[in-house]
N, C-alpha and C positions, 0 to 999 in steps of 0.2 A: 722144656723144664716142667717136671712135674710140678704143680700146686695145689694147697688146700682149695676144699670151694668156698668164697669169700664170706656165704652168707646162710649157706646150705648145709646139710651133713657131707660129711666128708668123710671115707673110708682112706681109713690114713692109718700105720702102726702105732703102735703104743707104746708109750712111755715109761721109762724104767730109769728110777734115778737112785744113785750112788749114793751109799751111807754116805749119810757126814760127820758121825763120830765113831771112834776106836771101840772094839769090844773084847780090851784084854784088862778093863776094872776088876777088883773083887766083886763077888757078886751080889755083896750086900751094898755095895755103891753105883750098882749100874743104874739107876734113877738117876744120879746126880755125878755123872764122871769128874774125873781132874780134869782142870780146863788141859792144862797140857796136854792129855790125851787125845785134843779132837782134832783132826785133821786136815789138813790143808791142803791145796791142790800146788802142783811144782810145774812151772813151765818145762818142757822137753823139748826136743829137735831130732830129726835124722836129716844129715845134708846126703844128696844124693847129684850126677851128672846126666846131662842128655846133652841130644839137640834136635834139631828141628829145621824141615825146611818149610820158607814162607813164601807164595812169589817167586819161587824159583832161587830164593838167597838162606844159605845154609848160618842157623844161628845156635850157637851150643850156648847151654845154660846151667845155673845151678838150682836143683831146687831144694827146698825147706821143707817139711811137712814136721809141724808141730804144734805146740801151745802156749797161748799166754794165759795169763790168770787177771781178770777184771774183777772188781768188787761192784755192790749196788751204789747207787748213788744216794751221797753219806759218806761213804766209808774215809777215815782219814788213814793215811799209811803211818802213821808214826802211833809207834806200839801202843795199847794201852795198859792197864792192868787187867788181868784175868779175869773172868766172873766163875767164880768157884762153884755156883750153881748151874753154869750153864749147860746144857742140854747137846747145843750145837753152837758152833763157830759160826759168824758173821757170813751172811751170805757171799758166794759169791762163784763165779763161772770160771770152767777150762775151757777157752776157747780154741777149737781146733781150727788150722789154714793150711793153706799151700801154696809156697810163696817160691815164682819162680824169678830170677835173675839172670841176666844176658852178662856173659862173662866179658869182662874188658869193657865196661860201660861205665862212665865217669856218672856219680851217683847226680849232682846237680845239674846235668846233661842227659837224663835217661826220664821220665817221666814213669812214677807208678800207681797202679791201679787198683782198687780197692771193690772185688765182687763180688757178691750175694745173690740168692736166690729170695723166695719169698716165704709163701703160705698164709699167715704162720707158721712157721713147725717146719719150712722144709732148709733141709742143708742144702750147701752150692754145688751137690751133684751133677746135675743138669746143667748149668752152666759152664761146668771143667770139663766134662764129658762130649758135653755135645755141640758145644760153641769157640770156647779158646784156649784150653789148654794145648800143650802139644799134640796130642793123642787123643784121636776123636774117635768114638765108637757109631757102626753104617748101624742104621735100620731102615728099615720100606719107609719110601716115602708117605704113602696116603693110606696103607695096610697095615695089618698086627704084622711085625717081627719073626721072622721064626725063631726057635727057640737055639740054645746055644749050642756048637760057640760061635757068639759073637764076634764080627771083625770088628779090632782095633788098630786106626792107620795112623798114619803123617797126618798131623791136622795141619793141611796147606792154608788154612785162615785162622790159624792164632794170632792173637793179637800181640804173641811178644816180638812181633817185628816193630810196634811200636812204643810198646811200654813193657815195663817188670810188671809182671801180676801177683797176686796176694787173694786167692779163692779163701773165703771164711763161712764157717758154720755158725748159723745161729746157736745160743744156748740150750742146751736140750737136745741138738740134732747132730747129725753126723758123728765124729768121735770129739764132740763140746759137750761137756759135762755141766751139771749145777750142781751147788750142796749147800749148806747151812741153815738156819735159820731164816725161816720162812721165805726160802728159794725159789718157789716156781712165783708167791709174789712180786719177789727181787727181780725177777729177769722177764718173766711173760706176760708186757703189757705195751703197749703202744710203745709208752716214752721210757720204761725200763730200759726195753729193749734197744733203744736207740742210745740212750746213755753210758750201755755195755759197748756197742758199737763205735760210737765215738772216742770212749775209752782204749776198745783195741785199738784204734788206728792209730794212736796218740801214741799210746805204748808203743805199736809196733815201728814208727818215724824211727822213736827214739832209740831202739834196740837195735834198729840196722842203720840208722845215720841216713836220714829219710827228708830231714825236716825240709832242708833246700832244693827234695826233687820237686817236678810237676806232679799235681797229684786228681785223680779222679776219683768218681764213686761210679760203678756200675750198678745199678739194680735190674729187679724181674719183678714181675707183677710185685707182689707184698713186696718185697725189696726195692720198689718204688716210693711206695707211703714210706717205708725207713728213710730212701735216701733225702727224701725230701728234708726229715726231721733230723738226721745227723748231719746233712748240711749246716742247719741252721743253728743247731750248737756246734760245730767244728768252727763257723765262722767264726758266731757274736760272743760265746763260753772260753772258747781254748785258743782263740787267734790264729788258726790255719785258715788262709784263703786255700781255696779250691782254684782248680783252673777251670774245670769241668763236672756237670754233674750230667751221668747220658741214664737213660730211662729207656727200659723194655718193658713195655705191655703195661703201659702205666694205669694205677688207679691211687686217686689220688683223696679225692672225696666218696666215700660209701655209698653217701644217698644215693648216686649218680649207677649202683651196680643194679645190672638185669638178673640177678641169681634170685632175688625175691622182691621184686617193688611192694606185691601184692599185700605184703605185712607193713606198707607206709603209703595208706592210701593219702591224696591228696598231693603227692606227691609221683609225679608222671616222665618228668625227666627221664630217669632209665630206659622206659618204653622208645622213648625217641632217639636217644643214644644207641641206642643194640640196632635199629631200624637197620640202616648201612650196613650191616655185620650180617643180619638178617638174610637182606638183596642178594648182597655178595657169596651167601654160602646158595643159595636158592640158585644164582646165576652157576656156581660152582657145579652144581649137581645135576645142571638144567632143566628145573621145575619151575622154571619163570612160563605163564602163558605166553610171552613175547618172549622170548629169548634174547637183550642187546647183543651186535656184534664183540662189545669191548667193555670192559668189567671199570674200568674207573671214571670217564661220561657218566658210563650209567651210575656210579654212585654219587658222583656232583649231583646228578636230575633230583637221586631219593634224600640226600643232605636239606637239600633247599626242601623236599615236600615234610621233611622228619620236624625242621624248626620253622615251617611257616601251617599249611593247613592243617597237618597234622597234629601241630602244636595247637593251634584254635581249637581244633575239635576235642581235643582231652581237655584242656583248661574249660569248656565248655559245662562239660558234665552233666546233669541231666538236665539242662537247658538246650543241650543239644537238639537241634531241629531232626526228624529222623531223615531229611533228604538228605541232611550234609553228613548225617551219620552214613545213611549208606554210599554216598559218594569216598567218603574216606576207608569205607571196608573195600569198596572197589578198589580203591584205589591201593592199598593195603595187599591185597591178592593179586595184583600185578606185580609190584615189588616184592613180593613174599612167595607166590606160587602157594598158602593155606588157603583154603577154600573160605568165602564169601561169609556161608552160613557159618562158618567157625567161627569170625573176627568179628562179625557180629554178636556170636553169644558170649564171646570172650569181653564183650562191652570195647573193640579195639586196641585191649590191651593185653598183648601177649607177652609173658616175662619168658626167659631161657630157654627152662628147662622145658616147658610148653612145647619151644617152639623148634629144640631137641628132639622130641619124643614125637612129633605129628610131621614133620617136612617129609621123611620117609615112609611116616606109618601106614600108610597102607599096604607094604611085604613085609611089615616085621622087622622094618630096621630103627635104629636109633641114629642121629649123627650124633657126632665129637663136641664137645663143649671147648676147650684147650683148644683143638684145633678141626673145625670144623669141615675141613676136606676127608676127615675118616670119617667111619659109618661100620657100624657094629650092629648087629642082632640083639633085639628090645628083650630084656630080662622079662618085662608083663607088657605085651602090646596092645593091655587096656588102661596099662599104666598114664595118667594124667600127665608127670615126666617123667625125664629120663632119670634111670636107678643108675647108671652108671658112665661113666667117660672112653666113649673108644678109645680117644688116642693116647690117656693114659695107659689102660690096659696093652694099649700095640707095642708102646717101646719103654716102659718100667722096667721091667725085665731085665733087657738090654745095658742098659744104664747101670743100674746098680751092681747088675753082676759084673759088670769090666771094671768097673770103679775099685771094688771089692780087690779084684783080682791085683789092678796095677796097684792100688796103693799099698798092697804088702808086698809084690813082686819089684818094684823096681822105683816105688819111693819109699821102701823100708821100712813103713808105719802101721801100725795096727793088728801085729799080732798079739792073738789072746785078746782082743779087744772088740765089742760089737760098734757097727755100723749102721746108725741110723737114718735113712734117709728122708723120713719126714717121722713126724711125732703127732700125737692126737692132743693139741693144747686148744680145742675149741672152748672145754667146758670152764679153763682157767684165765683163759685170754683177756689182761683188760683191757676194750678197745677204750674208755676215756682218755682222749689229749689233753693237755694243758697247750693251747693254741698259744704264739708269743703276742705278750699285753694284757690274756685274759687272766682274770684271777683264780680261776681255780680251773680243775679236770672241767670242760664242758659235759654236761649231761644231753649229749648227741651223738648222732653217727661219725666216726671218725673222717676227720677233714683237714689235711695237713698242707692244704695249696698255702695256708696262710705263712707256712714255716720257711716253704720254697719261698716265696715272694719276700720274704723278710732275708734270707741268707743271698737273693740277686739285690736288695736294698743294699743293705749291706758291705756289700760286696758288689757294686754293679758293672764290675768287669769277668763276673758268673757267667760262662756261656753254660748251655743247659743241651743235649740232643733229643727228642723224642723217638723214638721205634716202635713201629705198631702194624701187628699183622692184619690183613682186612679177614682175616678165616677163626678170627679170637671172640667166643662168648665170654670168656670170661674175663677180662680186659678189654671192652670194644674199644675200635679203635678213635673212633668217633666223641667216644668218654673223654681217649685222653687228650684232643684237640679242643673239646670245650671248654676242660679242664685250664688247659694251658691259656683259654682265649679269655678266661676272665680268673687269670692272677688278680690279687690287687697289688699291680706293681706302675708304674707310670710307665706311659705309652712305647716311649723309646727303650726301655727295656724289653718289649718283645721282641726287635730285633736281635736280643740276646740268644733265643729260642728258634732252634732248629727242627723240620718235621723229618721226616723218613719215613715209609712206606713199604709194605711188600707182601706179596702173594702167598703167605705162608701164614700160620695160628700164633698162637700164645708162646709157641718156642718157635720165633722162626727158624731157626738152626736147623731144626726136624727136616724142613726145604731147602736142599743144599745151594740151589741159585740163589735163594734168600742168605743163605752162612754167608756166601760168597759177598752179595750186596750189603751185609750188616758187617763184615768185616770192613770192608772198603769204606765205608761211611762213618763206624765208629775209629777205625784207623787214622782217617782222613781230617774228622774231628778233633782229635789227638795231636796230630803236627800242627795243625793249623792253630792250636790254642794253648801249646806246652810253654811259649815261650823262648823255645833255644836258637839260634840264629842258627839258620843253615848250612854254614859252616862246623860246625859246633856240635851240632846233633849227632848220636850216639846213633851212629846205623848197623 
């Protein structure tokens, strides 16, 4: 899955938003239109047939590709009076999806699934694409793509052998529109954003008779911090328990990200979370001075060094004795395969994109941030980091143009219409939460473990999955087990939480033994927590 970078610049498309008032006034009233003039968004639909085989078991479907219309939160539905001055109409979004259903499936016996990607700013491309919809588009596993055409196959690991799926675009992206008054506030901000979310799914229960299926959330990186938060209004707000909430490449609290610690000094965490991700790409490439026979031992040994001396030595800071200093740089360049004298001048603390732009650098390569088994040629190989993402750059491409193609060709949707696959919303983005209990937007890094932990409160029959590639900078995976190891939720609630693991980056899907493994595991978490007696279950 393509994603923004969390903390960094990001080279993302740009954004292009849709009048929201009419422009067939007099022209001595266009300052001040008739309210009836201004525009509203209209939900639409194209149904369309397929099938698919999963497993070896042939399942035909219907799918959906359309829109619903959410307002900001405020909005009440019951008409008002016009404002004769107004300018524009009440904010509010077209949310684009693609919502597939298994035909002959009794609706309170079928469990459905609710997917997103992240960024901010990116739509669920990458996740329909290259994870679970039916139709999955091949690129190189560890190399750039060639260029098209693209194969698009039988996606033998869809997940609708076990649930109906519902892919949604964020506001802004894909073919989900915004418009009104003051719109990109209304929708692009931490908790907007999840408000409009929680609202689709509410809407969309109720439009297809939903309310008594089993129900999940899937997220991807930033689609993680959302699900976090629209759990915890879908629970405590609107009264929908969840059955499941499953989690890809999670990040959950910000401080904890290695894309820039260096602008929160005092804060070292990140440095020790990336560590693991670090090993494991350095193991990958084999630039370790020792090389371990086996890539997850060796990551237990560097876990235990990341939260014990390692941890000492940063919390240290210039108290630091310089024996133990260099004993940790040694120590550092055994796990890392960066030279001695570097971790040293780095003061031991190497963020990302650093250590992106240097594991290769001595021929001019860069590795993959996303997914760190690629490796590309350094844009400046005196560059401090890496200017850019191989494995973005390897399978973008790929993606978007099959996507493009199937969703006019054969779910009937989007002609005359552009397709957005991510959006440039850094400069609008408000990360302020409103944490639940706190009284207002905290002024901090966003941090939504609290929201999770309040929706398994809640709700303490929440099971939760986690998924995390060990080849991910940009979600490590080690982030998201710390993350999970101190919910503030009571003890017996971690039992609720599931981990998962696999040899693959930021989209394990990119890794087809990994599709295969994250199929089987989030499949498997599915039956095992839908509820429907086995009898009963909709196969």
């Amino acid at each position: 899955m393509k994603q923004a970078k969390l903390f960094a610049a990001a080279l993302l498309l740009s954004s292009l938003a849709l009048p929201a008032v009419a422009d067939d006034a007099p022209a001595k009233d266009k300052d001040k239109p008739d309210a009836a003039k201004i525009e509203s968004f209209k939900p639409e639909s194209r149904t369309s047939e397929g099938s698919v085989n999963v497993g070896g078991r042939h399942i035909d479907y219907q799918a959906v590709a359309g829109t619903l219309v959410v307002h900001a939160k405020g909005w009440d539905d019951v008409p008002q009076n016009a404002d004769k001055d107004a300018k524009e109409g009440p904010a509010e979004a077209s949310m684009f999806y693609v919502a597939y259903f298994k035909k002959g499936a009794k609706a309170s016996e079928r469990p459905v699934t609710f997917i997103f990607n992240g960024g901010p700013g990116s739509s669920s491309v990458w996740l329909h694409m290259g994870a679970f919809g039916p139709r999955r588009v091949v690129t190189a596993d560890d190399s750039h793509s060639d260029a098209a055409p693209y194969p698009l196959i039988n996606n033998d690991y869809s997940l609708l052998d076990a649930s109906d799926l519902v892919f949604i675009d964020a506001p802004g992206t894909g073919f989900s529109r915004i418009a009104g008054k003051d719109h990109e506030k209304a929708f692009w901000g931490v908790d907007p954003d999840a408000h409009a979310f929680a609202s689709f799914i509410t809407g969309f229960i109720g439009q297809y008779g939903r309310w008594n299926s089993p129900k999940y959330l899937f997220g991807e990186s930033y689609g993680t911090t959302r699900s976090a938060n629209v759990a915890n209004l879908l629970e405590t707000d609107c009264s929908v328990d969840l059955n499941g909430v499953i989690l890809l490449s999670q990040i959950l609290a910000f401080d904890a990200s290695a894309d820039a610690p260096q602008f929160n000094p005092g804060v070292d965490l990140p440095y020790q979370l990336a560590l693991p991700t670090y090993a494991a790409t350095a193991w990958y490439h084999h630039k370790l001075p020792n090389q371990p026979a086996e890539l997850v031992p060796f990551l237990t040994e560097v876990e235990h060094f990341a939260m014990g001396d390692y941890a000492v030595a940063l919390a240290a800071g210039s108290t630091l004795d310089p024996a133990q200093e260099k004993a940790a740089a040694e120590k550092l360049h055994q796990y890392t395969g960066l030279p001695v004298e570097y971790i040293e001048k780095a003061d031991l603390r190497i963020n990302g994109g650093k250590f992106e732009q240097n594991l290769q650098g001595d021929n001019g390569t860069v590795t993959g941030r996303l997914d760190t088994r690629f490796s590309g040629p350094a844009y400046d190989p005196l560059s401090e980091e890496s200017e850019y993402d191989p494995q973005s750059a390897a399978i973008s491409s790929a993606y978007v143009s099959v996507f493009n193609d199937y969703v006019r060709k054969d779910l009937k949707y989007g002609e005359g219409k552009e397709f957005k696959p991510v959006i440039d919303i850094w400069k609008t983005w408000n990360f302020l939460h409103q944490a639940p209990g706190a009284p207002i937007a905290l002024p901090q890094a966003t941090n939504v473990m609290p929201d999770l932990a309040m929706a398994m409160k809640y709700n303490p029959k929440l099971k939760v999955l986690l998924n995390a590639g060990y080849y991910d900078l940009a979600t490590p995976f080690y982030e998201g087990v710390y993350e999970m190891q101190h919910l503030p939720i009571p003890q017996n609630l971690q039992g609720n939480i599931q981990f998962r693991f696999y040899e693959s980056g930021h989209m394990v899907y990119a890794h087809e033994a990994a599709l295969k493994q994250l199929h089987d595991n989030v499949a498997g978490f599915i039956r095992s927590t839908d509820n429907v007696k086995d009898g009963g279950r909709a196969e």
